[in-house]
C-alpha positions in Angstrom: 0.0 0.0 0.0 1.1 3.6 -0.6 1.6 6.3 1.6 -1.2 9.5 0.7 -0.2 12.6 2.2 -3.5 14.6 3.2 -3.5 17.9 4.3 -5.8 21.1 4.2 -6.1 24.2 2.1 -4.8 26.6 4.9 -1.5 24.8 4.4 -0.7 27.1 1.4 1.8 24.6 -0.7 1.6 25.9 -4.2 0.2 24.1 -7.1 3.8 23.0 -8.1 4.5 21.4 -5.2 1.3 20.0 -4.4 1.4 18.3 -7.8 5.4 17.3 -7.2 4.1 15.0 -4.1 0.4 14.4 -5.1 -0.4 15.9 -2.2 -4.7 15.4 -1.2 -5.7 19.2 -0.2 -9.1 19.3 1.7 -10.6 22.8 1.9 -11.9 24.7 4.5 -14.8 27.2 3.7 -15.1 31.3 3.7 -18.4 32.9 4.4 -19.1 35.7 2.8 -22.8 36.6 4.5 -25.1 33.6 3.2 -22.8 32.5 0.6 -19.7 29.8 0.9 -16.8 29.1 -1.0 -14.8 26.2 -0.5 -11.0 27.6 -0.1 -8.6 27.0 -3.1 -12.0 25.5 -5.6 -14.4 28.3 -5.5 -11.7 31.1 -4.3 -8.3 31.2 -5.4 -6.0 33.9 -3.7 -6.5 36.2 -6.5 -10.3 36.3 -6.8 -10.6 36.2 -3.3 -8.7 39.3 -3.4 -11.8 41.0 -5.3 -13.8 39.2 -3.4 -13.0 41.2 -0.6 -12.6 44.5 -2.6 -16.5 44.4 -3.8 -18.2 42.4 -1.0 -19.7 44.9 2.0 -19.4 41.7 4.2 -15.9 40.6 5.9 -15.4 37.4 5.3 -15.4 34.4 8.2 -14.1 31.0 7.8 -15.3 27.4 8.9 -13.6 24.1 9.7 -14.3 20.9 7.2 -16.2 18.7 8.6 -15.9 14.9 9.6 -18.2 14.4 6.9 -16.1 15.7 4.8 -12.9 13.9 6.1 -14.9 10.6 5.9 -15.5 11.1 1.9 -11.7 11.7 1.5 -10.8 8.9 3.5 -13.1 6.3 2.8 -12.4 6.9 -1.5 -8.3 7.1 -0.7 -9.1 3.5 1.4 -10.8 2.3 -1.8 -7.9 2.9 -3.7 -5.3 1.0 -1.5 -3.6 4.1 0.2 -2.5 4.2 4.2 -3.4 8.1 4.4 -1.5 10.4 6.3 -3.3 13.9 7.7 -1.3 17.1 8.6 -3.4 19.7 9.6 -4.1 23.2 10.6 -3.4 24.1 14.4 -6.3 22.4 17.0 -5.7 25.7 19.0 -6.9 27.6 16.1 -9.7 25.5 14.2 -11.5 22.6 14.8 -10.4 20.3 11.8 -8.0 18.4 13.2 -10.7 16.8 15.4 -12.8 16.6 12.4 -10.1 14.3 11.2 -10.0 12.7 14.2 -13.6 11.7 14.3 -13.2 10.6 10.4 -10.4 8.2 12.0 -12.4 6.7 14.6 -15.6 6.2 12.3 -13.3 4.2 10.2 -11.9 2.6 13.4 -8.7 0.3 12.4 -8.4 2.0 8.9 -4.6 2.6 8.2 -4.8 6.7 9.1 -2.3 8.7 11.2 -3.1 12.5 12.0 -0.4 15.1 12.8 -1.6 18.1 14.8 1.1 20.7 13.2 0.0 23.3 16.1 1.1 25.7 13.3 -0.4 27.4 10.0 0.4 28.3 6.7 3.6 26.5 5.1 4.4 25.7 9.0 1.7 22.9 7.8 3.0 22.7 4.4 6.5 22.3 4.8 5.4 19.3 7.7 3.4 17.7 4.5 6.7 18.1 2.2 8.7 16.3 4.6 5.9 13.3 5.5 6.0 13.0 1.3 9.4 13.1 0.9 9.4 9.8 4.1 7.2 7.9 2.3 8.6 8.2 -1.1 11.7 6.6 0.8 9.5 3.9 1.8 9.4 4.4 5.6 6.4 3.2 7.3 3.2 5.0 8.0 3.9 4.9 11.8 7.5 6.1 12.0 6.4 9.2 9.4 3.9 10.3 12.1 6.3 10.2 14.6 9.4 11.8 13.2 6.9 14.4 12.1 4.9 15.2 15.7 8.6 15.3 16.6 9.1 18.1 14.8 6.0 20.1 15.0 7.8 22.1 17.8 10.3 22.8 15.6 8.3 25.0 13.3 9.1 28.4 13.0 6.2 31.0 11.9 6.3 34.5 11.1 4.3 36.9 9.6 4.7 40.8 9.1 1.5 42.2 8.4 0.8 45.3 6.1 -2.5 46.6 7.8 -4.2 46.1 11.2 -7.4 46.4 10.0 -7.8 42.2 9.2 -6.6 41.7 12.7 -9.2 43.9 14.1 -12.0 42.2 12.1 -10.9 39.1 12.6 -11.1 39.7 16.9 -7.4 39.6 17.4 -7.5 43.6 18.2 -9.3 46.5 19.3 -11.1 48.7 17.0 -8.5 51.5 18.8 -5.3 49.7 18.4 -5.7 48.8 14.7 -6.9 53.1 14.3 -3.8 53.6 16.3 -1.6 51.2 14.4 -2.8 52.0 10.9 -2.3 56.0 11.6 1.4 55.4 13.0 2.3 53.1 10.4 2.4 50.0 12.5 3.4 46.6 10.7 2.8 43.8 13.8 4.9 40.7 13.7 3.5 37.9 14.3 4.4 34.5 15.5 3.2 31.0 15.9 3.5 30.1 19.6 2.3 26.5 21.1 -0.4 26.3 17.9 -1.5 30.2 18.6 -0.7 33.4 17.3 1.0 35.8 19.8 1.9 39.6 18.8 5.5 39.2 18.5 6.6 42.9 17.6 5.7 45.8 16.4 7.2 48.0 13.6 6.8 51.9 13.0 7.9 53.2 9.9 8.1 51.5 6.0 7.6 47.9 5.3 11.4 47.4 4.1 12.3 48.2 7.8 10.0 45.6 8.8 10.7 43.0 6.1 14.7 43.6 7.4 13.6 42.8 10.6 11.8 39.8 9.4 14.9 38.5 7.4 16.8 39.2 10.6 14.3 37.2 13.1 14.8 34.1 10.6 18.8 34.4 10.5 19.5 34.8 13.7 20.7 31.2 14.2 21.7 29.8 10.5 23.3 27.1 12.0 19.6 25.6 13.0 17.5 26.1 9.9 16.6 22.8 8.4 18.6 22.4 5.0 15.9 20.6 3.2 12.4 24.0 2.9 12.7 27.4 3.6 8.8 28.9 2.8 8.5 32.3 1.6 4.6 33.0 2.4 2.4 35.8 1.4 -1.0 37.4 0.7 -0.3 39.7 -2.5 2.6 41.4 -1.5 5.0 40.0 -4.9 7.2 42.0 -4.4 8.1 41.7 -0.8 8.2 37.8 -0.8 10.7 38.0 -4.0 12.8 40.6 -1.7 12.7 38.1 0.9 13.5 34.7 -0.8 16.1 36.5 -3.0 17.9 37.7 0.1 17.6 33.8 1.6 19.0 32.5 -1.2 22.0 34.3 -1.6 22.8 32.7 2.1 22.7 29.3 0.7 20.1 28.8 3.7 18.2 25.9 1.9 17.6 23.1 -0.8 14.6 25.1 -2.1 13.6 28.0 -1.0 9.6 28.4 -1.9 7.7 31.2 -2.7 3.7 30.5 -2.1 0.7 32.4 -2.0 -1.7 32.3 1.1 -4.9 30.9 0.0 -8.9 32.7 1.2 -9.1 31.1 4.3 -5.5 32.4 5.8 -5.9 36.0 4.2 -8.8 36.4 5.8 -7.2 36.8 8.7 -3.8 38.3 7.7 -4.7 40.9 4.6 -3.2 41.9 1.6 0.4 43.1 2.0 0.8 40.3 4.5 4.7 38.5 4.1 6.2 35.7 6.1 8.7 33.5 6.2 8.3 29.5 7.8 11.2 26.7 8.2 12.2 24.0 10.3 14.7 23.5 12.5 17.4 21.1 12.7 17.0 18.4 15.7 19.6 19.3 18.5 
């Protein structure tokens, strides 16, 4: 039996590679009022974009379900796979127990589940790695566990261009993204134990703060994984380029990856949003 890697659309692996590994994506759904899009089939990062540009309504976002997990799992069954899941953080959606209940409906089925406690290409990059294992043939098991073993190894970060997705999205005050916007603000933000935690905070132009963010990933070479550096973002071309051009010329990585964040993770972030997610190297 072969190895599926499964994983979910708020993992933000690009077409390329998702095609490289045959990667399974399962999406997770934006509400826009009454109307829902599944993330990555009905919105792609660049109609979402206008989406959000012509739609009076912010957009909210929504778990899959165990429904959902049980159609996946039950055709990949059918077609001789073990199935591997690596999914968005439990402490930020529900879908990882989604899975979970999928798994214990099909109760001795050959399916392991991976909590990455991360988001993003913090997923993604876990999902390379588990495809990458079982091209090497190792066993289903062993994957799951060199993987949870590195799930607090994940490094997150994002600089974000405007406050005003935050504050929509409940993670600020209505006065700190007025203040933030009007002084210029860019927060960093981090992934800490599966939850985002204002990291910094930036005044001034968003070279400064992509520096900074450069800076906060190179401050210890000597641990990043060799294998994925991820250069994430949410229409900001430019800035990611800047970014994985700079990482490059340190030799940093194998492949450095430029992706774009899918509906479900801009939704949260906003345009202008850059960030930069890696591994690092087992002490």
């Amino acid at each position: 039996m072969s190895i599926k890697i499964v994983t979910d659309s708020t993992a933000d692996l690009s077409p390329e590679l998702i095609n490289r590994y045959s990667i399974e994506i399962i999406p997770l759904s934006v509400y826009f009022g009454d109307q829902v899009y599944l993330d990555g089939k009905d919105l792609d990062p660049f109609n979402f974009l206008e989406k959000v540009k012509t739609s009076p309504i912010f957009p909210k976002t929504g778990q899959a379900t165990p429904a959902d997990f049980l159609e996946l799992f039950r055709r990949l069954l059918d077609q001789g796979h073990e199935i591997l899941y690596v999914g968005l953080s439990s402490g930020l959606s529900g879908t990882v127990s989604s899975a979970s209940l999928a798994a214990q409906e099909l109760s001795g089925a050959p399916i392991a589940i991976v909590d990455s406690k991360n988001l993003s290409m913090g997923i993604g990059i876990l999902a390379l790695h588990g495809a990458e294992m079982a091209q090497n043939g190792i066993p289903l098991k062993e994957i799951a566990e060199q993987l949870n073993k590195m799930v607090p190894r994940i490094k997150t970060s994002f600089i974000v261009d405007s406050m005003d997705f935050l504050y929509k999205g409940g993670r600020l005050s209505r006065t700190q993204a007025f203040i933030g916007n009007v002084l210029q603000i860019h927060p960093r933000i981090e992934v800490i134990n599966g939850k985002l935690v204002l990291a910094e905070k930036f005044r001034g132009s968003k070279t400064k703060a992509n520096a900074r963010l450069i800076e906060w990933a190179t401050e210890n070479k000597e641990l990043l994984h060799p294998r994925w550096i991820s250069v994430t973002h949410c229409h900001a071309d430019e800035s990611a380029e800047f970014i994985a051009d700079e990482l490059r010329k340190m030799n940093l990585a194998q492949e450095v990856v430029i992706t774009r964040a899918g509906a479900v993770i801009s939704s949260h972030c906003g345009p202008g949003t850059v960030g930069i997610l890696f591994i690092e190297k087992d002490s």
